[in-house]
C-alpha positions as CSV (number, residue, x, y, z in Angstrom):
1,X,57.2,139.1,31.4
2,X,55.7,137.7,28.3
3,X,52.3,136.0,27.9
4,X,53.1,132.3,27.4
5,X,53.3,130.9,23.3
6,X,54.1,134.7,22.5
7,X,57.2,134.7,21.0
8,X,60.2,136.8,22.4
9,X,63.4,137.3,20.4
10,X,66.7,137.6,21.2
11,X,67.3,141.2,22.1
12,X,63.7,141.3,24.2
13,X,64.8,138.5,25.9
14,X,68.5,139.6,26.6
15,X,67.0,142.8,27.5
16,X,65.1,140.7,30.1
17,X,68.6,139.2,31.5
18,X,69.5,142.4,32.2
19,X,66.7,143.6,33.8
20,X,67.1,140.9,36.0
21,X,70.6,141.9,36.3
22,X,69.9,145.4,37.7
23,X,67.3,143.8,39.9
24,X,70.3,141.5,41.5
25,X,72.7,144.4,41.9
26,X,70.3,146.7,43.5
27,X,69.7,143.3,46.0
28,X,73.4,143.5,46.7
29,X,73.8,147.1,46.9
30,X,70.7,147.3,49.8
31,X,72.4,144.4,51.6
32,X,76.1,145.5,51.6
33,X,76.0,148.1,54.0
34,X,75.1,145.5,56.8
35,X,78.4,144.0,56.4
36,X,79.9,147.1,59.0
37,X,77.0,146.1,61.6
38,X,76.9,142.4,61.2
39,X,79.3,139.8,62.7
40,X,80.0,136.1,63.6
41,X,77.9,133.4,61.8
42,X,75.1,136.4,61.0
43,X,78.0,137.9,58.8
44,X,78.8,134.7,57.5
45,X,75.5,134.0,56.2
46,X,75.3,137.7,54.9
47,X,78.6,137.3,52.6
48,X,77.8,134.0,50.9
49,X,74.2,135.2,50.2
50,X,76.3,138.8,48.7
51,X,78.5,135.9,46.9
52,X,75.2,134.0,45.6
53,X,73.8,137.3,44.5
54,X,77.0,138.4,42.6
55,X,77.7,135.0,40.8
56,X,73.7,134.9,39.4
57,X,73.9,139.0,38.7
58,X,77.4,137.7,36.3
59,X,75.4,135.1,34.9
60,X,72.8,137.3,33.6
61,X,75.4,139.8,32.7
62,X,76.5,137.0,30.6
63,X,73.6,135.7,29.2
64,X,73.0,139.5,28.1
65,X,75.8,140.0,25.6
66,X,75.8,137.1,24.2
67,X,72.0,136.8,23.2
68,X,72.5,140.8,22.0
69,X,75.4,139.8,19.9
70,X,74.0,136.9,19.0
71,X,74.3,138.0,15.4
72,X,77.3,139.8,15.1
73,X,80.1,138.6,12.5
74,X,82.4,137.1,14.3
75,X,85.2,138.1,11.7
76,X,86.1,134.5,10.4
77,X,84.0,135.1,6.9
């Protein structure tokens, strides 16, 4: 992470979002293969956590490509 007042610009902080991005899947991936063992309101629990981790692992997917194309044309010139 980056010292506070330093200045980050778009593509070290969309490099950042994905970082956290990999981070988040990795999460998921380790806690998948418990969905074969798991079961009742345990399995429950595990699949809207897997659902929480998969929306904020979109976001940052998200978040990504658009700061890294931040400052493409868009074609409209």
């Amino acid at each position: 992470m980056h010292k506070e007042g330093s200045k980050v610009n778009l593509y070290e902080l969309a490099e950042e979002y994905e970082k956290q991005y990999r981070i988040i899947c990795a999460k998921v991936d380790a806690i998948a293969p418990l969905i074969e063992i798991y079961s009742g309101e345990n399995l429950l629990l595990l699949r809207k956590k897997i659902k929480v981790y998969y929306d904020m692992a979109s976001e940052c997917k998200r978040i990504s490509y658009m700061l890294s194309h931040y400052y493409d044309g868009d074609g409209d010139d």
